[in-house]
N, C-alpha and C positions, 0 to 999 in steps of 0.2 A: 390215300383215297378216303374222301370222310361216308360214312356209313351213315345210314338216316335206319328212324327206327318204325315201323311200321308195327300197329297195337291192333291185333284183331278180339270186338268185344261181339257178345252178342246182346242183340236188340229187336225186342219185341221178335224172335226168333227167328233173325237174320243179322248176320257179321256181315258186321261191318268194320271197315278196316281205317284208322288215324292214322296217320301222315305227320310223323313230329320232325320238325327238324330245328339246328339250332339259329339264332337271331343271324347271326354274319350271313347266314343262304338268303337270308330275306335282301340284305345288302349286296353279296356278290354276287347271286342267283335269282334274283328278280323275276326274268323274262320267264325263266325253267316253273317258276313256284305260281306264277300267272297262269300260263299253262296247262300246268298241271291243275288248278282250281276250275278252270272251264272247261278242260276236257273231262273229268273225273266228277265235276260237280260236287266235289266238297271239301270242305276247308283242310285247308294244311295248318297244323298247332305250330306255333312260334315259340321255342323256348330261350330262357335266358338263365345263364349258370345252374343247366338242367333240369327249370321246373316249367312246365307251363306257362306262357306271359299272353301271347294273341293269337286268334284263329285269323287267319286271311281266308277270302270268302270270294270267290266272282262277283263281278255286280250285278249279275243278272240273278244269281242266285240270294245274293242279298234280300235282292226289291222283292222279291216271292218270297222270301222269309219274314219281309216284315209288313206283307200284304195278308198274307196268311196269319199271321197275330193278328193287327187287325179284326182281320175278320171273325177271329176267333173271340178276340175283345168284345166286339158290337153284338155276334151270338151269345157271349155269358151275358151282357147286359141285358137283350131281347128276352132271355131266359128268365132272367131275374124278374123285370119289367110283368115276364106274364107272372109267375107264382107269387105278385108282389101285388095283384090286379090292376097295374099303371098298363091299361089294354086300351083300345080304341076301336071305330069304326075302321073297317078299309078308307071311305072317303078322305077322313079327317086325316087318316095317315098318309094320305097322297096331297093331302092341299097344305097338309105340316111340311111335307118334303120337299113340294113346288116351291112353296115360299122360302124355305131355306134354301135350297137353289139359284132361285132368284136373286137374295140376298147375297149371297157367297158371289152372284155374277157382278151386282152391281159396286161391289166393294172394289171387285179386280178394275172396274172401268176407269 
């Protein structure tokens, strides 16, 4: 019976618990390691000759991870943008963003 090792850290002052297991469960445990990443919502670590190699991630938890960068991204820029005075009117910054919109639509056409 293979044993998997669960790593309780604390973060930001809540444990949280890792999910390592080795590469072969990714191969003959698919369905289980699927599963478990949607129900539990968070990644199970992929090891190889017992070091860390890949987190496997849900997809839906993915796209909200790298929506939220994102957004994190466009916030440090906006930040910088104002302490840097590249500032604007509300207008201009609505008819900046129509226009690029529109542009982005007529590219897909």
């Amino acid at each position: 019976m293979i044993e998997y090792r669960y790593i309780l850290i604390v973060k930001r002052g809540a444990i949280v618990e890792l999910n390592i297991r080795p590469s072969a469960d990714l191969r003959n445990k698919y369905n289980e390691i699927s599963k478990q990443c949607k129900e539990t919502r968070e990644a199970v670590i992929i090891t190889v000759n017992g070091r860390g190699d890949t987190a496997v991630l849900g997809l839906q938890d993915y796209r909200q991870m790298k929506a939220e960068l994102e957004l994190l991204r466009t916030l440090a820029e906006a930040e910088d943008d104002v302490q840097n005075g590249r500032i604007g009117s509300m207008q201009e910054s609505l008819d900046n963003l129509r226009e690029s919109l529109l542009n982005r639509k007529n590219e897909n056409v």
